[in-house]
mmCIF file of the N, C-alpha and C atoms, coordinates in Angstrom:
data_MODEL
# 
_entry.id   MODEL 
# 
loop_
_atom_site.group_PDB 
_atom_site.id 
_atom_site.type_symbol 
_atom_site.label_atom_id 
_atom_site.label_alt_id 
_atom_site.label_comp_id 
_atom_site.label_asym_id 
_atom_site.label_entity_id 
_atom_site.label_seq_id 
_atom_site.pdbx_PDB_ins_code 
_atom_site.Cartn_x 
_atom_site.Cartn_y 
_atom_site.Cartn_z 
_atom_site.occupancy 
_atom_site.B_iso_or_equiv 
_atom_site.pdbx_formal_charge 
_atom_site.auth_seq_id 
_atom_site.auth_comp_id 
_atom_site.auth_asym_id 
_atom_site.auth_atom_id 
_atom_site.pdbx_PDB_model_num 
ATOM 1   N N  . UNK A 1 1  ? 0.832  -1.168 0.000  1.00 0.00 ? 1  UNK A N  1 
ATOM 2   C CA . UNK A 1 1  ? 0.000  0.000  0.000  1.00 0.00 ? 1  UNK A CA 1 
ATOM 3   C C  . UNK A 1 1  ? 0.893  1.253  0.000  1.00 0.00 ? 1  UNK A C  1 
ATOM 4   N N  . UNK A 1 2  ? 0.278  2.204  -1.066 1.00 0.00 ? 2  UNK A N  1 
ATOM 5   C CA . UNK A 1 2  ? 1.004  3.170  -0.652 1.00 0.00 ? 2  UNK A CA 1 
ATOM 6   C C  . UNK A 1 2  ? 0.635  4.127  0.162  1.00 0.00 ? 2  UNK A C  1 
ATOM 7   N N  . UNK A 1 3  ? 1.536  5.171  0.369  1.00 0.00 ? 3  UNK A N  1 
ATOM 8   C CA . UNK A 1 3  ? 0.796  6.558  1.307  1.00 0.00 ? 3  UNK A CA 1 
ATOM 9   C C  . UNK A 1 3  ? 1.099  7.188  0.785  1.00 0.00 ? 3  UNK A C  1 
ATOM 10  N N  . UNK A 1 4  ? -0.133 8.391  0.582  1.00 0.00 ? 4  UNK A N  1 
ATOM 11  C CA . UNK A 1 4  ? -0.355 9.637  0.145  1.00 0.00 ? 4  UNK A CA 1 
ATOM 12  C C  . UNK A 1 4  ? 1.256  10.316 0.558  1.00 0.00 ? 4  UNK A C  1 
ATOM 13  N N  . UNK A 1 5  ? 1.719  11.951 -0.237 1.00 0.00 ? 5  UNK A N  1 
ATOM 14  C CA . UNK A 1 5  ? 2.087  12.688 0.204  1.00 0.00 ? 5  UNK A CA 1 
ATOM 15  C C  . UNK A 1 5  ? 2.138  13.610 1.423  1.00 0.00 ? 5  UNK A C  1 
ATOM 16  N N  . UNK A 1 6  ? 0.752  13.625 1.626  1.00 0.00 ? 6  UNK A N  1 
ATOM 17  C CA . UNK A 1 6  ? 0.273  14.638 2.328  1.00 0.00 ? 6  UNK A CA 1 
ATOM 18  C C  . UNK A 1 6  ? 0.416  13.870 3.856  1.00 0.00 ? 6  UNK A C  1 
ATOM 19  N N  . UNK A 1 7  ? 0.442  12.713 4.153  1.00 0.00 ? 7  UNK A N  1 
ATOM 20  C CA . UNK A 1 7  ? 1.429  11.899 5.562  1.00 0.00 ? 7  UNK A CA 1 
ATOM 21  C C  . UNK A 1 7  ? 2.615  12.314 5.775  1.00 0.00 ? 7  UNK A C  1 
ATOM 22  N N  . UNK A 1 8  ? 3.086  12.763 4.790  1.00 0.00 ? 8  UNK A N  1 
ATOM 23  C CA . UNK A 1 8  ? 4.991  13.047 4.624  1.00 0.00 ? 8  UNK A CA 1 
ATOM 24  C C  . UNK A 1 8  ? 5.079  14.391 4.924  1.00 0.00 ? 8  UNK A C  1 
ATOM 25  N N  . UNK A 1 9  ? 3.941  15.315 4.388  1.00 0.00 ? 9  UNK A N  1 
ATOM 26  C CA . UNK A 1 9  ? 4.022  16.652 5.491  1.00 0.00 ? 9  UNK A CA 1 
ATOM 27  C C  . UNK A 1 9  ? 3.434  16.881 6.827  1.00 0.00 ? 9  UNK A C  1 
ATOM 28  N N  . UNK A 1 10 ? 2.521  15.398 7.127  1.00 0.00 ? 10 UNK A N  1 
ATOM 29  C CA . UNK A 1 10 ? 2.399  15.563 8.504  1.00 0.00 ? 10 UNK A CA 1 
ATOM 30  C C  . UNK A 1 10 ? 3.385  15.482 9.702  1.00 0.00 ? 10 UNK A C  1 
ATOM 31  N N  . UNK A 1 11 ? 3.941  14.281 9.142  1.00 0.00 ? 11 UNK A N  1 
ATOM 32  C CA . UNK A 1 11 ? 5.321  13.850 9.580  1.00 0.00 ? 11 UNK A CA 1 
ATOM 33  C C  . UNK A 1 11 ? 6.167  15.124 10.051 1.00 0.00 ? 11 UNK A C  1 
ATOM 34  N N  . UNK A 1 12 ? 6.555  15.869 8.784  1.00 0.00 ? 12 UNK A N  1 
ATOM 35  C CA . UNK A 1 12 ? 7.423  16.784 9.025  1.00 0.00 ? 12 UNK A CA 1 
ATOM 36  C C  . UNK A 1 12 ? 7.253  18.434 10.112 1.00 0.00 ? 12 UNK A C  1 
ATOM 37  N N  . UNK A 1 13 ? 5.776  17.906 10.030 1.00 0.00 ? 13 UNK A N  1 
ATOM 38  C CA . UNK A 1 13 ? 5.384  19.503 10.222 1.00 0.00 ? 13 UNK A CA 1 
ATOM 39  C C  . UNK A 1 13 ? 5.705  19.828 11.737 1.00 0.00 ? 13 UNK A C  1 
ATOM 40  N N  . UNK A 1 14 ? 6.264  21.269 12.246 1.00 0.00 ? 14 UNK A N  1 
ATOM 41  C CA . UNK A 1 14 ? 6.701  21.611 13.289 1.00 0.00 ? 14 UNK A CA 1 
ATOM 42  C C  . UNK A 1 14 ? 7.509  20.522 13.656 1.00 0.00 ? 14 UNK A C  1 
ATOM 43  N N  . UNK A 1 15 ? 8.765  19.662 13.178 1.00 0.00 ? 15 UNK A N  1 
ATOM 44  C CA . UNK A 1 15 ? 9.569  18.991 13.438 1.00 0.00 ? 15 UNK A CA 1 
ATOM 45  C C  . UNK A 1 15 ? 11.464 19.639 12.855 1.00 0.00 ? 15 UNK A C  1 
ATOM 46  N N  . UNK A 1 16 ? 12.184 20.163 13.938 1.00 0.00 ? 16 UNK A N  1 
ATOM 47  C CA . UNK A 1 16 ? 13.365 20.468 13.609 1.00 0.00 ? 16 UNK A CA 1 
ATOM 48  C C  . UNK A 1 16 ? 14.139 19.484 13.837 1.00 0.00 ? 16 UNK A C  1 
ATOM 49  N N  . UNK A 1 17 ? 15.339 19.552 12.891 1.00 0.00 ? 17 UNK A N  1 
ATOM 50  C CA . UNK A 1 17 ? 16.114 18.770 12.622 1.00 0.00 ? 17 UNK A CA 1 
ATOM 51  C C  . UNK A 1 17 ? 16.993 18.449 13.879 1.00 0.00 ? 17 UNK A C  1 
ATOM 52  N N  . UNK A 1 18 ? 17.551 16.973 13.763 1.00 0.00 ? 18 UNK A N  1 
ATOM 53  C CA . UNK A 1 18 ? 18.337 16.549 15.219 1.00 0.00 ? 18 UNK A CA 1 
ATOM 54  C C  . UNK A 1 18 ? 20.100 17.929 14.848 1.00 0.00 ? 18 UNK A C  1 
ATOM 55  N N  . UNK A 1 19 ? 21.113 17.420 15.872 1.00 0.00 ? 19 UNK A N  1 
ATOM 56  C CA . UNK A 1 19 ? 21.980 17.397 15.655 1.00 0.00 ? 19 UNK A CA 1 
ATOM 57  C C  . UNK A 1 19 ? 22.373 16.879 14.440 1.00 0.00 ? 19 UNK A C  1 
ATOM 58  N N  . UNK A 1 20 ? 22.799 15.859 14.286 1.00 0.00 ? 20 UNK A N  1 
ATOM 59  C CA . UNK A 1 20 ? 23.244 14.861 13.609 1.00 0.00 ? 20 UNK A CA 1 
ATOM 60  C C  . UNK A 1 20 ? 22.864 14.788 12.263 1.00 0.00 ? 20 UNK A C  1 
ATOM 61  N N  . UNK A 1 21 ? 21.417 15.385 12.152 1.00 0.00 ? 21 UNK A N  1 
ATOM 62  C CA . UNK A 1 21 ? 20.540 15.237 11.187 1.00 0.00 ? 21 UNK A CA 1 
ATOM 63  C C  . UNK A 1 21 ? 20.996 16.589 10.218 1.00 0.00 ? 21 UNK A C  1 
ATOM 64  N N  . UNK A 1 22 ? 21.674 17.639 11.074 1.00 0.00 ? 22 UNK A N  1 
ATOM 65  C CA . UNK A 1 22 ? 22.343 18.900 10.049 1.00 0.00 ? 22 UNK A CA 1 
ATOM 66  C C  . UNK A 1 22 ? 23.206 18.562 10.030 1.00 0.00 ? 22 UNK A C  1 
ATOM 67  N N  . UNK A 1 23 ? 24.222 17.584 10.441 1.00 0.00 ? 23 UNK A N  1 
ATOM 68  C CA . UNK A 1 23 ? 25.846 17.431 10.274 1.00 0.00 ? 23 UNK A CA 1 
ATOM 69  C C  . UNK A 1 23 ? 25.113 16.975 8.755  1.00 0.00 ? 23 UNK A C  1 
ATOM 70  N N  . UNK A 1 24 ? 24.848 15.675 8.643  1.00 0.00 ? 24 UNK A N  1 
ATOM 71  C CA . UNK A 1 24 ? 24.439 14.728 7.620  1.00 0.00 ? 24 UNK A CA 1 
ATOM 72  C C  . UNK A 1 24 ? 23.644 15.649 6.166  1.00 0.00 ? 24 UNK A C  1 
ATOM 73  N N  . UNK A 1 25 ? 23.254 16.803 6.649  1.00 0.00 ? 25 UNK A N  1 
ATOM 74  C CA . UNK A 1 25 ? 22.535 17.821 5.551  1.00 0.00 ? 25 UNK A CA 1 
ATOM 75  C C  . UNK A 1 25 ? 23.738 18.245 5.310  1.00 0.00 ? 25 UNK A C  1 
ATOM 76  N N  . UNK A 1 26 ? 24.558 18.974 5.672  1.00 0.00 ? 26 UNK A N  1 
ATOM 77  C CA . UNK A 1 26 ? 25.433 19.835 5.734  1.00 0.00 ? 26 UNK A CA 1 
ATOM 78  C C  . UNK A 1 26 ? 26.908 19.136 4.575  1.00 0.00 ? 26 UNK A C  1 
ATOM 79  N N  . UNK A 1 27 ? 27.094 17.910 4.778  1.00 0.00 ? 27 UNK A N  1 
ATOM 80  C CA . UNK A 1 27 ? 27.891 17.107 4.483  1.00 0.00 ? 27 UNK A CA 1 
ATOM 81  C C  . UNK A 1 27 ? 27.334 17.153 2.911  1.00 0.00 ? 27 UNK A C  1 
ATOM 82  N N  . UNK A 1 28 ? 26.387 16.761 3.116  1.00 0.00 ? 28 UNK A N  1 
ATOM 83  C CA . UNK A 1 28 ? 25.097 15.939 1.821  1.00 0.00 ? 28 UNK A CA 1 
ATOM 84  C C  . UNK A 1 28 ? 25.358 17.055 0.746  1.00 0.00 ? 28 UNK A C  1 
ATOM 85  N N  . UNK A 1 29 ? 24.812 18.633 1.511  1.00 0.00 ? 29 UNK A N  1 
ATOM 86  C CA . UNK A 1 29 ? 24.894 19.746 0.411  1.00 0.00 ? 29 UNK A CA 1 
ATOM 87  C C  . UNK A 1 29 ? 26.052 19.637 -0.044 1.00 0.00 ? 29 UNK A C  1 
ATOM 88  N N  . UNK A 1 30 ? 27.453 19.132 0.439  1.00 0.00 ? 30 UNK A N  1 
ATOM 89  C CA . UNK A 1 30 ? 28.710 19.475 0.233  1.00 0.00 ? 30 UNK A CA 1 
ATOM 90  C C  . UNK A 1 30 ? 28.768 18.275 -1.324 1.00 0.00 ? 30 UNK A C  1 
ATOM 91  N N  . UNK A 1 31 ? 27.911 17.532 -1.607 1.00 0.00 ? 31 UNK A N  1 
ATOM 92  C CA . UNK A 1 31 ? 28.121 16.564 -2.134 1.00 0.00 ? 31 UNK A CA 1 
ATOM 93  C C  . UNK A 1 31 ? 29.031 14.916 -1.578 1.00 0.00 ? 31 UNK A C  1 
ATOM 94  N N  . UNK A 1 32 ? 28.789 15.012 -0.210 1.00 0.00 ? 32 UNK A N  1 
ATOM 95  C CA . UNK A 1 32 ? 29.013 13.843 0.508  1.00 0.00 ? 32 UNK A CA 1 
ATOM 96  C C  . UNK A 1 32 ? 28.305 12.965 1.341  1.00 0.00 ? 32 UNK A C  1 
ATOM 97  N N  . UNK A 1 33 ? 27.957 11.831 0.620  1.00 0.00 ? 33 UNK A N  1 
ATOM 98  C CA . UNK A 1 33 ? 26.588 10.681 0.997  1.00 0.00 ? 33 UNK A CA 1 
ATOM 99  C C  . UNK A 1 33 ? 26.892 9.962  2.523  1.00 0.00 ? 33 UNK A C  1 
ATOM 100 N N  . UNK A 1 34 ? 26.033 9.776  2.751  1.00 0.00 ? 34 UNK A N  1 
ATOM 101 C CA . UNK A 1 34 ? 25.793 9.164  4.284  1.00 0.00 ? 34 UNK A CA 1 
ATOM 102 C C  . UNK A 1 34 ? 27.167 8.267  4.164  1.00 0.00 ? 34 UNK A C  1 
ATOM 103 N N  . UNK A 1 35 ? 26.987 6.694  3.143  1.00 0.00 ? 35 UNK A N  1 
ATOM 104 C CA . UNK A 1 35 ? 28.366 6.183  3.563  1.00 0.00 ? 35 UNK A CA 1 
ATOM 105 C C  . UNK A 1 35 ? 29.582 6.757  3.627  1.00 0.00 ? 35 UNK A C  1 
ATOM 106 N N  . UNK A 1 36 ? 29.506 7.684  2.576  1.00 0.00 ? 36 UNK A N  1 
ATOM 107 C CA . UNK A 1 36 ? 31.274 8.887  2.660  1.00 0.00 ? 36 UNK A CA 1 
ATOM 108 C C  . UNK A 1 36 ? 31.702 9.220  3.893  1.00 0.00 ? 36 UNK A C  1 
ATOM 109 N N  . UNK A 1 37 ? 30.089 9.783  4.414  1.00 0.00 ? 37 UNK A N  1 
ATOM 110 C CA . UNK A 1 37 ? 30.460 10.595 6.007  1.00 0.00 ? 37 UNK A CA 1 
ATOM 111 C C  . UNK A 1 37 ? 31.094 9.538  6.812  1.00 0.00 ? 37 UNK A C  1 
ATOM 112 N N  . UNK A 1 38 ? 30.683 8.526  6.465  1.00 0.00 ? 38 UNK A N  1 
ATOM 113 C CA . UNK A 1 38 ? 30.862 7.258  7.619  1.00 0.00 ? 38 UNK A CA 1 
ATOM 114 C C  . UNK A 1 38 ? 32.341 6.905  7.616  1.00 0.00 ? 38 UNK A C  1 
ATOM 115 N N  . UNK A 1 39 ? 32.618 6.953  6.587  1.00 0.00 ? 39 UNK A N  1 
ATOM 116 C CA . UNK A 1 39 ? 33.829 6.243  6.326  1.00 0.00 ? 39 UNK A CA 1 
ATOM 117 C C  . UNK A 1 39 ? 34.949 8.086  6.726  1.00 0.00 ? 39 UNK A C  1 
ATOM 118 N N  . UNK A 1 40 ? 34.519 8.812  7.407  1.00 0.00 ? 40 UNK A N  1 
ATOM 119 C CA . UNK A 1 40 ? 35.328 9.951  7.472  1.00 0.00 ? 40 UNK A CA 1 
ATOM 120 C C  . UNK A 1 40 ? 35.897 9.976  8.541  1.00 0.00 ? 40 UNK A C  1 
ATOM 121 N N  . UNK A 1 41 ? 37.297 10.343 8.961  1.00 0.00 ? 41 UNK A N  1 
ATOM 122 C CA . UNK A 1 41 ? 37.946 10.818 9.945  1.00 0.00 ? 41 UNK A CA 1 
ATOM 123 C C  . UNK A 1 41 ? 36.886 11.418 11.039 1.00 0.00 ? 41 UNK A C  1 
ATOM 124 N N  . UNK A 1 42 ? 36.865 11.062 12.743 1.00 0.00 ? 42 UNK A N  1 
ATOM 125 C CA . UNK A 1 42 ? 36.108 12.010 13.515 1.00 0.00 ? 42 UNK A CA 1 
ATOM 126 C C  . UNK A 1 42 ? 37.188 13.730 13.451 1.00 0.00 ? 42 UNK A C  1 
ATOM 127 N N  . UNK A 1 43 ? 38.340 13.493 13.602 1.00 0.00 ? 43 UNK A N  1 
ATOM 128 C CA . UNK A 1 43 ? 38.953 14.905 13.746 1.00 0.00 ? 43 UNK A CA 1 
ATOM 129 C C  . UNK A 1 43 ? 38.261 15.350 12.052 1.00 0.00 ? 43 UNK A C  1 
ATOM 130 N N  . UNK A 1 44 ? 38.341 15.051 11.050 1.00 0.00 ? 44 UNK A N  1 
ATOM 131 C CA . UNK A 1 44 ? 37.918 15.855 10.277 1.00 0.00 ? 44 UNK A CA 1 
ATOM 132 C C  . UNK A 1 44 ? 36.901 16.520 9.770  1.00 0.00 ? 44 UNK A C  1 
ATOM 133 N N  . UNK A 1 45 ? 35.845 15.358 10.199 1.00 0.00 ? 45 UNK A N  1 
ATOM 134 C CA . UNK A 1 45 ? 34.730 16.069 11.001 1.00 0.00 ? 45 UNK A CA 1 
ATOM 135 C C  . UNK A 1 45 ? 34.169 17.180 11.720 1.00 0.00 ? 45 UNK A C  1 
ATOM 136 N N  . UNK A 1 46 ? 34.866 17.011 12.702 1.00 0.00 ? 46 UNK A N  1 
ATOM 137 C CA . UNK A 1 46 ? 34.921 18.479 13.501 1.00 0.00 ? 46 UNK A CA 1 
ATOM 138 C C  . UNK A 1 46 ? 35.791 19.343 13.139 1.00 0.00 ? 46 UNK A C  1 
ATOM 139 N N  . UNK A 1 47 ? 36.525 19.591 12.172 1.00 0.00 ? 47 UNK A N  1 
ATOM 140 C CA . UNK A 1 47 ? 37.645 20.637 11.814 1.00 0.00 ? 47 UNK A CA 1 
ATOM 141 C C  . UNK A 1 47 ? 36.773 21.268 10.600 1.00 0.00 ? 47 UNK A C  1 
ATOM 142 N N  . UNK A 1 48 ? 36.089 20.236 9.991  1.00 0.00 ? 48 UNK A N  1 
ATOM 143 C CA . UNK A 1 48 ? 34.754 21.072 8.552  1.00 0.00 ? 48 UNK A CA 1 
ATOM 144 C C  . UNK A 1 48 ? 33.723 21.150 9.265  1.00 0.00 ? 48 UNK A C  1 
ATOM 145 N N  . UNK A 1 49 ? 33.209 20.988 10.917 1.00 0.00 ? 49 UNK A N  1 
ATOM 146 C CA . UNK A 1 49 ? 31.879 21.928 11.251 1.00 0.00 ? 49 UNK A CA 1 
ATOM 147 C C  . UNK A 1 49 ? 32.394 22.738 11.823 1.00 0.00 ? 49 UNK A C  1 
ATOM 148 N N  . UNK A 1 50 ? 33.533 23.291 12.517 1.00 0.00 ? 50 UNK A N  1 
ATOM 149 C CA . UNK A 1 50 ? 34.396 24.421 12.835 1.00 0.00 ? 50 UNK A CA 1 
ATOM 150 C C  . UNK A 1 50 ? 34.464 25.366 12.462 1.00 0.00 ? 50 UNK A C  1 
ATOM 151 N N  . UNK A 1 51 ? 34.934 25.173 11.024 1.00 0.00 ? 51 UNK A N  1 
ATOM 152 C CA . UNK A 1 51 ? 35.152 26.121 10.036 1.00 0.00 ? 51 UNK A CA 1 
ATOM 153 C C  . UNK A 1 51 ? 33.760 26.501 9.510  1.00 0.00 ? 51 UNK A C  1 
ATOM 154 N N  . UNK A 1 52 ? 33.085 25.962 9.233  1.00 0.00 ? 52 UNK A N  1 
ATOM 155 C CA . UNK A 1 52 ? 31.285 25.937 8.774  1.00 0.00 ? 52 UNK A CA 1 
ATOM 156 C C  . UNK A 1 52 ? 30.444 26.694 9.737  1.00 0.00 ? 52 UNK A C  1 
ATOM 157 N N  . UNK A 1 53 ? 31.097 26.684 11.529 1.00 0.00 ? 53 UNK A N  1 
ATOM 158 C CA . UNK A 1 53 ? 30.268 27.926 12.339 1.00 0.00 ? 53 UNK A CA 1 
ATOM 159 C C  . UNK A 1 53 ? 31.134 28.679 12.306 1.00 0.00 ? 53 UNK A C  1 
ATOM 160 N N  . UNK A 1 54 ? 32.345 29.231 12.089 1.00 0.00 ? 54 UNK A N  1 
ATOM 161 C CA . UNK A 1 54 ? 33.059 30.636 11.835 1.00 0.00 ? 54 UNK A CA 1 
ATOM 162 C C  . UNK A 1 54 ? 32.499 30.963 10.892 1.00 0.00 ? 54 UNK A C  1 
ATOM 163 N N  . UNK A 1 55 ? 32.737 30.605 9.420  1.00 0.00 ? 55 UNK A N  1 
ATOM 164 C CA . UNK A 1 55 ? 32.077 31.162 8.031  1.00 0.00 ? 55 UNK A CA 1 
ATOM 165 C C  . UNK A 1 55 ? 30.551 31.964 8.481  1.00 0.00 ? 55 UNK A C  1 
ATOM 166 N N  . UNK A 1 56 ? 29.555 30.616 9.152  1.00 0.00 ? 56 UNK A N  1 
ATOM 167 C CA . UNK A 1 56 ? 28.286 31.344 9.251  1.00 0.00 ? 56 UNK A CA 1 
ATOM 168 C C  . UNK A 1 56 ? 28.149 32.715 10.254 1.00 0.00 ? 56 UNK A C  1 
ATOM 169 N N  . UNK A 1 57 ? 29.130 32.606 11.342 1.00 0.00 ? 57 UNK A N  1 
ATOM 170 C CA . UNK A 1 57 ? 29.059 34.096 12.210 1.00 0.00 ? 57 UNK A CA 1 
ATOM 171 C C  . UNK A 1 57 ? 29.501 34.686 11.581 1.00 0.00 ? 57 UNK A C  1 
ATOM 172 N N  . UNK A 1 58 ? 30.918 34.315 11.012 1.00 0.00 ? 58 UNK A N  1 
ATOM 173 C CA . UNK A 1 58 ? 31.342 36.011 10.146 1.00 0.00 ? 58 UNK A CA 1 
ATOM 174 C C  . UNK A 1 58 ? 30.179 36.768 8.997  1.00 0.00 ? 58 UNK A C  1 
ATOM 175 N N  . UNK A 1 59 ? 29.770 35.713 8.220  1.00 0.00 ? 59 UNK A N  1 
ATOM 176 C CA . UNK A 1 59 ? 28.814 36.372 7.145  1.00 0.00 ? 59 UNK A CA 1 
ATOM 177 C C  . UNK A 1 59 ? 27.506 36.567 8.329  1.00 0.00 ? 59 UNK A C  1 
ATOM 178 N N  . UNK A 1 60 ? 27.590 36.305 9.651  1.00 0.00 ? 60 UNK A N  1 
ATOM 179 C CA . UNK A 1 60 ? 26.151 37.147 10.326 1.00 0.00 ? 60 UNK A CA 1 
ATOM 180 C C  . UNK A 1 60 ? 26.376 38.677 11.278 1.00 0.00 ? 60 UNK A C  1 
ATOM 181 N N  . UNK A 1 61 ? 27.772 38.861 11.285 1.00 0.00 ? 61 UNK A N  1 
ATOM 182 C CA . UNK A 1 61 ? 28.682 39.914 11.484 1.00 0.00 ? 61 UNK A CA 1 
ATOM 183 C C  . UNK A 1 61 ? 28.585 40.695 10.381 1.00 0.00 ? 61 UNK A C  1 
ATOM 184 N N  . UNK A 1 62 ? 28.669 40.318 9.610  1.00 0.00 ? 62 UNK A N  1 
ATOM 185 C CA . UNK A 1 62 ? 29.074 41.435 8.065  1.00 0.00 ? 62 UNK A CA 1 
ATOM 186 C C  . UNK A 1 62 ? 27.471 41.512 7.919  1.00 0.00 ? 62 UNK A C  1 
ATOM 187 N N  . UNK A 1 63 ? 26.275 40.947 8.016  1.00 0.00 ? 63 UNK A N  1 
ATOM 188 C CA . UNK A 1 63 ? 25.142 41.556 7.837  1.00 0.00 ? 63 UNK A CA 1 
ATOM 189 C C  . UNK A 1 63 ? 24.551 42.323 8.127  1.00 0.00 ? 63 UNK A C  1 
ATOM 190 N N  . UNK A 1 64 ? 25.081 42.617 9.839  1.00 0.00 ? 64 UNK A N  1 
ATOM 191 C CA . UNK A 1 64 ? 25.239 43.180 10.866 1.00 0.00 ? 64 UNK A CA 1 
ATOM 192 C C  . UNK A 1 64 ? 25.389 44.794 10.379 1.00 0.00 ? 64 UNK A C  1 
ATOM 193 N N  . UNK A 1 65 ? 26.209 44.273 10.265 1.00 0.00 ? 65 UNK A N  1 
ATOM 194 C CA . UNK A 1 65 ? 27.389 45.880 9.973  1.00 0.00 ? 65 UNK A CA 1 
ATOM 195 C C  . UNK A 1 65 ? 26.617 46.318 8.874  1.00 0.00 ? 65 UNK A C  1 
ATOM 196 N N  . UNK A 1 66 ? 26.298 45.920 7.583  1.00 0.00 ? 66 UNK A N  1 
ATOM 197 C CA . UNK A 1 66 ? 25.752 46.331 6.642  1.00 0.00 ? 66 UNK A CA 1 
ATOM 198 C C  . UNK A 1 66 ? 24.513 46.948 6.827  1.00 0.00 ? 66 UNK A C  1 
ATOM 199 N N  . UNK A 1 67 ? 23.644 46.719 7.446  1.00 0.00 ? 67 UNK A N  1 
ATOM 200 C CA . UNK A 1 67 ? 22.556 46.677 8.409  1.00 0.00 ? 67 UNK A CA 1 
ATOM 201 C C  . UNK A 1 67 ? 22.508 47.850 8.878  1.00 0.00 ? 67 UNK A C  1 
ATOM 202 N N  . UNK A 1 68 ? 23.448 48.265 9.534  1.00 0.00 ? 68 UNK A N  1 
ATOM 203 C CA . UNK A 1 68 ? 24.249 49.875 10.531 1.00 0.00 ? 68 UNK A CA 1 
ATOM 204 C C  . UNK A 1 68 ? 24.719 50.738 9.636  1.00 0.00 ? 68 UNK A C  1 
ATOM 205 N N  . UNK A 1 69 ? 24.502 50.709 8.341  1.00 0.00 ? 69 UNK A N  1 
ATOM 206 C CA . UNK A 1 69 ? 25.147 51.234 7.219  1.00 0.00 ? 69 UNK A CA 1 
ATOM 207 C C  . UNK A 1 69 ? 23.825 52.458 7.056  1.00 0.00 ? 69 UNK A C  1 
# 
């Protein structure tokens, strides 16, 4: 049997993403699939979400400022 679409936005609705669940987005956008991630270094891991929350404060700093402009 199948199920409608409209289950798949019930599912989702008012539901934010885990931890884990934005590492795995985050990776994914980068063009790297669940097994890739798996098979990845933990230090390197955390050295590309590191760099991924500096990037996002600085460009929320510079919006900032632009903002005050």
């Amino acid at each position: 049997m199948l199920v409608g679409l409209d289950k798949l936005d019930k599912f989702n609705q008012d539901r934010k993403p885990t931890s884990i669940e934005m590492v795995y987005y985050l990776f994914w956008e980068k063009g790297i699939d669940y097994n890739t991630f798996n098979k990845l270094p933990l230090p390197y891991i955390f050295s590309v979400l590191k760099a991924i929350v500096f990037v996002r404060q600085e460009e929320e700093k510079a919006i900032k400022r632009m903002r005050k402009r």
